[in-house]
C-alpha positions in Angstrom: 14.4 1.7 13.7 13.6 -1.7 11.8 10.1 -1.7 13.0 9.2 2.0 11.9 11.1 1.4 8.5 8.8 -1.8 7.8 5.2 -1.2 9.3 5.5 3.1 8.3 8.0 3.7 5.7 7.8 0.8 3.4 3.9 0.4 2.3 4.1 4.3 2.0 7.1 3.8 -0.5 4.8 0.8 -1.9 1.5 2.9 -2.0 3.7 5.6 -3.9 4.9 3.5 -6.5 2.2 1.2 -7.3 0.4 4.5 -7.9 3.6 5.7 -10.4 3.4 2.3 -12.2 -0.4 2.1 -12.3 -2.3 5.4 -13.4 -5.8 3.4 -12.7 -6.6 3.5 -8.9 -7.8 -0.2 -9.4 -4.8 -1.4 -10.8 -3.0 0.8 -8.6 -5.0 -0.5 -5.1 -4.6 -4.3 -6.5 -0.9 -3.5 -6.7 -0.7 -2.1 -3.0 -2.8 -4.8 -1.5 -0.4 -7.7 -3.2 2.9 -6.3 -3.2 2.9 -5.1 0.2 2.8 -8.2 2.3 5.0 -9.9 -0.3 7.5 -6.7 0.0 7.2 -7.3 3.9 8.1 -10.5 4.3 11.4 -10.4 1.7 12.7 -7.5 4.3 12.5 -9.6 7.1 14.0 -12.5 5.2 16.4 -9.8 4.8 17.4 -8.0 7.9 16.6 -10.9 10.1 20.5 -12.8 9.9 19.4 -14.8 13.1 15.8 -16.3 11.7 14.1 -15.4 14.4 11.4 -13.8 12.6 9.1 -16.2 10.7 6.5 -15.9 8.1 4.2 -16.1 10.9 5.1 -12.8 11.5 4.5 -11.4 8.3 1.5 -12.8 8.5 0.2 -11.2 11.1 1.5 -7.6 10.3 0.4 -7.7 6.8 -3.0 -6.0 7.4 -1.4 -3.1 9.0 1.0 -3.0 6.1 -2.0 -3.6 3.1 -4.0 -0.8 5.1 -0.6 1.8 4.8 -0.5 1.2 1.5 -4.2 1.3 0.3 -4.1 4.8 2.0 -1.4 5.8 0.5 -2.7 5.4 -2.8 -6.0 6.9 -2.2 -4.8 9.8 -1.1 -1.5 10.3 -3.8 -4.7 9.6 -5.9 -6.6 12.2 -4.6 -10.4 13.1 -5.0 -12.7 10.8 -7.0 -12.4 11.9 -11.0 -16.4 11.1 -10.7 -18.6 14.0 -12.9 -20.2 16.3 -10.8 -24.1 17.0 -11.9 -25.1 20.0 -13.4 -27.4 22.6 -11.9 -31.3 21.3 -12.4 -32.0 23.8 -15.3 -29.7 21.6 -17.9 -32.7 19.2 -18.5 
């Protein structure tokens, strides 16, 4: 359960609240991409009593973690806010 709760849950929780906190998707992806590994590696600091599990470890599941997250936001963010172009007549 402590695998699924780290790799799955926790950078969506971290994708859905760097999004809350930043209403720009930059911000909001900047956010994600830094507070997910950091976020990671204080839970297994955390739930590991035995100190089995290294920063090493965090380390090498953070890209998994940063990619959860990233999607997370661009999708809670939804379609791009670009301006679509008018018809050709509104030269």
């Amino acid at each position: 359960m402590k695998p699924l709760l780290i790799l799955i849950l926790l950078p969506v929780l971290i994708g859905i609240v760097a999004n809350t906190l930043f209403h720009a998707i930059r911000s909001a992806t900047f956010a994600a991409t830094i507070g997910a590994p950091i976020v990671v590696y204080l839970c297994f600091r955390a739930l590991d009593s035995d100190g089995t599990w290294s920063w090493l470890a965090a380390l090498l599941v953070s890209p998994l973690v940063i990619a959860m997250a990233l999607v997370t936001v661009l999708l809670w963010f939804g379609r791009s806010r670009v301006r679509k172009r008018g018809s050709g007549s509104a030269a």
